[in-house]
Every structure is written in C-alpha cells, then in structure tokens.
C-alpha positions as CSV (number, residue, x, y, z in Angstrom):
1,X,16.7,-51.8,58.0
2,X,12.9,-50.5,58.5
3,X,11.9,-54.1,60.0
4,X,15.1,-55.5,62.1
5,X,16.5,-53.8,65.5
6,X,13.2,-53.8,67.1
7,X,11.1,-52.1,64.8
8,X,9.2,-55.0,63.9
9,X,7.8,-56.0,60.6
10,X,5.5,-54.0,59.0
11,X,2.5,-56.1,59.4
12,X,3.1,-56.4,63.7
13,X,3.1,-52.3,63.1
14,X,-0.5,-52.2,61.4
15,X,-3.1,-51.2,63.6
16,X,-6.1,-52.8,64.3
17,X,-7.0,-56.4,64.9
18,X,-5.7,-59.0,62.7
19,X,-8.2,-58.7,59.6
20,X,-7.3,-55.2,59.9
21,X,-3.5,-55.7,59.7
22,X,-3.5,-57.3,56.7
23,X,-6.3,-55.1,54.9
24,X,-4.1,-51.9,56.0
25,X,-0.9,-54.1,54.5
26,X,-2.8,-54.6,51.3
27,X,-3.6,-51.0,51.0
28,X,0.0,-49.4,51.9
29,X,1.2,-51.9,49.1
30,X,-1.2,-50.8,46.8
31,X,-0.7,-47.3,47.2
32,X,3.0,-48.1,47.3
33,X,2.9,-49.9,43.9
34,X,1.2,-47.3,42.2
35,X,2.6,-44.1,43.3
36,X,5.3,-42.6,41.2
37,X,8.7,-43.6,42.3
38,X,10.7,-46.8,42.8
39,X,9.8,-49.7,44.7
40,X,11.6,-51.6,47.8
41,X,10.0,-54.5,49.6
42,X,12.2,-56.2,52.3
43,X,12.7,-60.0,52.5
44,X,9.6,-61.1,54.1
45,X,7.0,-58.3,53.1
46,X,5.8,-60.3,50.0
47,X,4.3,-62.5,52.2
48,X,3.4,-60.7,55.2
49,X,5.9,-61.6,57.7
50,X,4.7,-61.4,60.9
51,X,8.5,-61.3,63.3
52,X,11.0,-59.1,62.8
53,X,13.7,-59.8,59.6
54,X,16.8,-61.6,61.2
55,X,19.7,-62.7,59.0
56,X,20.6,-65.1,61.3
57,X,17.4,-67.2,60.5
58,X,15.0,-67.9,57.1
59,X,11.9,-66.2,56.8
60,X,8.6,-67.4,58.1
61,X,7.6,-69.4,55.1
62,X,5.3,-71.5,57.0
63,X,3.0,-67.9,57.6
64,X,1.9,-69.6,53.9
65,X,0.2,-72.1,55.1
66,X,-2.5,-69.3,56.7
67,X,-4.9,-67.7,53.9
68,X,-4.4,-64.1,55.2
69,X,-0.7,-64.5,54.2
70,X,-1.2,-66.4,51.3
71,X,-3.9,-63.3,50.1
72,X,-0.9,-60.7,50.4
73,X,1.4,-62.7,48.7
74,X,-1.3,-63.0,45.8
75,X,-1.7,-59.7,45.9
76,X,2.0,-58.8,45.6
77,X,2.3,-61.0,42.9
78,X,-0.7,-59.4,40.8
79,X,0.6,-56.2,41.6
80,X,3.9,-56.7,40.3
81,X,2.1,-57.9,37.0
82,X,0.0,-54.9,36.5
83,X,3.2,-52.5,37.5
84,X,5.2,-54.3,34.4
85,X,2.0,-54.4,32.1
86,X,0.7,-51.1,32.4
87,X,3.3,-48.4,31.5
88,X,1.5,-45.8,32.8
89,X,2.1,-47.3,36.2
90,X,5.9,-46.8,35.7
91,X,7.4,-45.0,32.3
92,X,7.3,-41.4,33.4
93,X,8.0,-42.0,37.3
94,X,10.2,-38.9,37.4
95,X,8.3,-36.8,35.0
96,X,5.2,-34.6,36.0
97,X,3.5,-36.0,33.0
98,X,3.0,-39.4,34.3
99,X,0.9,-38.2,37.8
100,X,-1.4,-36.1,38.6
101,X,-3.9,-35.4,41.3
102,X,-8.1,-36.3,41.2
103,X,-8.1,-35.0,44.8
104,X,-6.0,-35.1,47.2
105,X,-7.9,-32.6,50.2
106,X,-10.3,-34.8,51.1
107,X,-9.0,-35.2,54.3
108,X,-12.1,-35.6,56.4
109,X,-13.1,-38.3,54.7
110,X,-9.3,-40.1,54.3
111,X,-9.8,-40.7,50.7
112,X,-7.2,-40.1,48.0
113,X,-7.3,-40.3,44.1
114,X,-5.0,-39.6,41.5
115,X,-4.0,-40.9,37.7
116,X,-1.3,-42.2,36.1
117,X,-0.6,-41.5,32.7
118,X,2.0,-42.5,29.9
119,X,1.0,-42.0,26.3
120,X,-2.0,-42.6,25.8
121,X,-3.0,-45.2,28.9
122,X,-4.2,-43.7,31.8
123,X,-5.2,-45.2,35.3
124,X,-7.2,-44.1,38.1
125,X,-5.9,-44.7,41.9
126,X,-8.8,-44.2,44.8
127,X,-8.0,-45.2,48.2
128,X,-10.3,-45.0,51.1
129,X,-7.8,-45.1,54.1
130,X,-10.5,-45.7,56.8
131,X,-12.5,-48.0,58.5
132,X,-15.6,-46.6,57.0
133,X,-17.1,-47.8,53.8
134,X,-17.6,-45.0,51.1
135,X,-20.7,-46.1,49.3
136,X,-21.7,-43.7,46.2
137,X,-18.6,-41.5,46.4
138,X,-18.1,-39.8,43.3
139,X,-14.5,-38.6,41.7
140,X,-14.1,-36.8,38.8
141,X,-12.4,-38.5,35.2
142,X,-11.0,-37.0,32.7
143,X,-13.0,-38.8,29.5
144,X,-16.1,-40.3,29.0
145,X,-16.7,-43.6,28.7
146,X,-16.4,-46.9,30.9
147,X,-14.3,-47.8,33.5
148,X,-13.3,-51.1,35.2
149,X,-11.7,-52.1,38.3
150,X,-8.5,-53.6,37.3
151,X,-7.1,-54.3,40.9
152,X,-9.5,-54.2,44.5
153,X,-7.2,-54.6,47.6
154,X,-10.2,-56.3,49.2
155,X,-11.0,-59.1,47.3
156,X,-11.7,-62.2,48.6
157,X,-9.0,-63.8,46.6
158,X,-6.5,-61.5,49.1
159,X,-8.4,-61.9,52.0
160,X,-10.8,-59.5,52.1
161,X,-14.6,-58.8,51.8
162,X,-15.0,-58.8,48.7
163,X,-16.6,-55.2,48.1
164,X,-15.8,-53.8,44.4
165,X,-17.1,-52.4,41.7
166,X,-19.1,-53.3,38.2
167,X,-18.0,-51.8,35.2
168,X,-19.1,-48.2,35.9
169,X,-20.1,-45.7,33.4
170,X,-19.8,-42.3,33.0
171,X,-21.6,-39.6,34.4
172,X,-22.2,-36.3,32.3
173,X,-21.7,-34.3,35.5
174,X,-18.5,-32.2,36.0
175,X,-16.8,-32.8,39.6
176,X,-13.3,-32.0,41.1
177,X,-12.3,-30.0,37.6
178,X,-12.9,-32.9,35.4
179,X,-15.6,-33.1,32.2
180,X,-17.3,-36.0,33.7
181,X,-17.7,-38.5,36.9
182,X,-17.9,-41.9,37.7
183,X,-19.8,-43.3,41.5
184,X,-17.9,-45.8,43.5
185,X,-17.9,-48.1,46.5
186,X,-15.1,-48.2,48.3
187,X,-14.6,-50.7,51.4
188,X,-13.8,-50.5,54.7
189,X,-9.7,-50.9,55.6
C-alpha cells in the first residue's frame, strides 16, 4: 500500500525533472534487484506508472506507448532474467556468504559497491546515486582477470545516455582490501 492513499507512485515521488525520474527509477530497481533479500514490485511499477494504484480502475497501459516507460519496463524485464540466471544474485539471500561489501563509506561521493556470491559465480554491484558522472573511479575485485558489464541502468535501450563500460581489465594495484582493481565510468542519475 506504498503507492495508493495519496502517496503516489513511485515514479511521481522521484526527484528531479522527468529524465531524472525515470533514471533514479531505473537505479532504485537495480539496486532493489540485486540486493540480498526478496523482491515486491506493485501493479504498475514494471512499467513505471506515473498516478497513483487504484483498484477501482486498470493500470496506465497506454504510459507504453512513451519510450521512457517502455525503457523501464525493458529493464524490468532483463532484470528479472539476470536475477533467475545468475544464482549468485539470489541462492544465499539469507546467508552472509552470498553478500558482502566493496565499499560502502563512500558517502561523499554517493557511490556504493558490493558482490554477490554463490559457489563459485560472483558479481559486482556499483551504483553512483548522483547526478555527477564518476569517470575513472576505481573499486577494488577480488580476482584477477576481466570483467564485463552485464546490466547498465543507463543504456539507451532503457532510456538513458548510454554511458557504460568496455570489457575492463584488471589492475595489479590493491584498493579497498582487495588483491587487485578495476577503473570505471559511471553516469550521471
């Protein structure tokens, strides 16, 4: 009951301007999706509803019709996939194996990073909760090796900018406790 009563949807409670909304939706889902613990999305929210929930009406399916909607739906929908194909993502929610923190103090700077693990899969999470692009910022990894970006909330394909990553590779310098690093972009919320 988060989005009826006059709480509004959760898009109508983003801040920002309307490209902002639905980057700061993408990212809350994202964050949502891969963060240990069980999911709940309200009638509506797949798509980015932009009124309130009210039972004595359907949703907005026509907000479908308008890319911005049709990019959160997308990126519900790809989410969901990765979440059931990568069982690191969801096997050992309740079990401190299956989480742990890259950083989580880097408060000035509103960026967040942590893994997920189950056997022997493991994937990095890296958020950048501002509007202020992170160009170069480094995180720490726990092997050597190459990494890929599996899922960017900002694609254009979701309605964003488009500002990802190329298969990165290793550095051999140690950062945040970790053997090795790895320098990312991240965009702009």
């Amino acid at each position: 009951d988060e989005v009826v009563h006059g709480k509004r949807s959760i898009l109508a409670r983003m801040p920002g301007d309307e490209w902002q909304k639905f980057a700061n939706l993408r990212l809350l889902y994202t964050y949502m999706l891969t963060y240990p613990g069980k999911k709940l999305l309200f009638m509506g929210s797949e798509f980015g509803q932009g009124t309130e929930w009210n039972a004595a009406k359907e949703l907005d399916w026509y907000a479908l019709d308008y890319p911005l909607h049709q990019g959160v739906s997308r990126a519900i929908g790809d989410l969901n996939r990765l979440y059931k194909a990568l069982p690191a993502l969801h096997h050992q929610d309740f079990e401190h194996e299956g989480f742990e923190w890259i950083d989580c103090h880097d408060a000035p700077q509103s960026v967040l990073s942590y893994l997920r693990r189950c056997d022997d899969q493991t994937v990095i999470v890296v958020f950048n909760f501002t509007p202020v692009p992170r160009h170069d910022y480094r995180i720490g990894v726990p092997e050597a090796g190459n990494y890929s970006e599996i899922f960017n909330s900002d694609s254009t394909y979701y309605g964003g900018s488009n500002v990802g990553n190329p298969p990165l590779k290793t550095e051999d310098k140690p950062w945040m406790g970790r053997p090795c690093s790895i320098s990312l972009t991240m965009v702009a919320i």
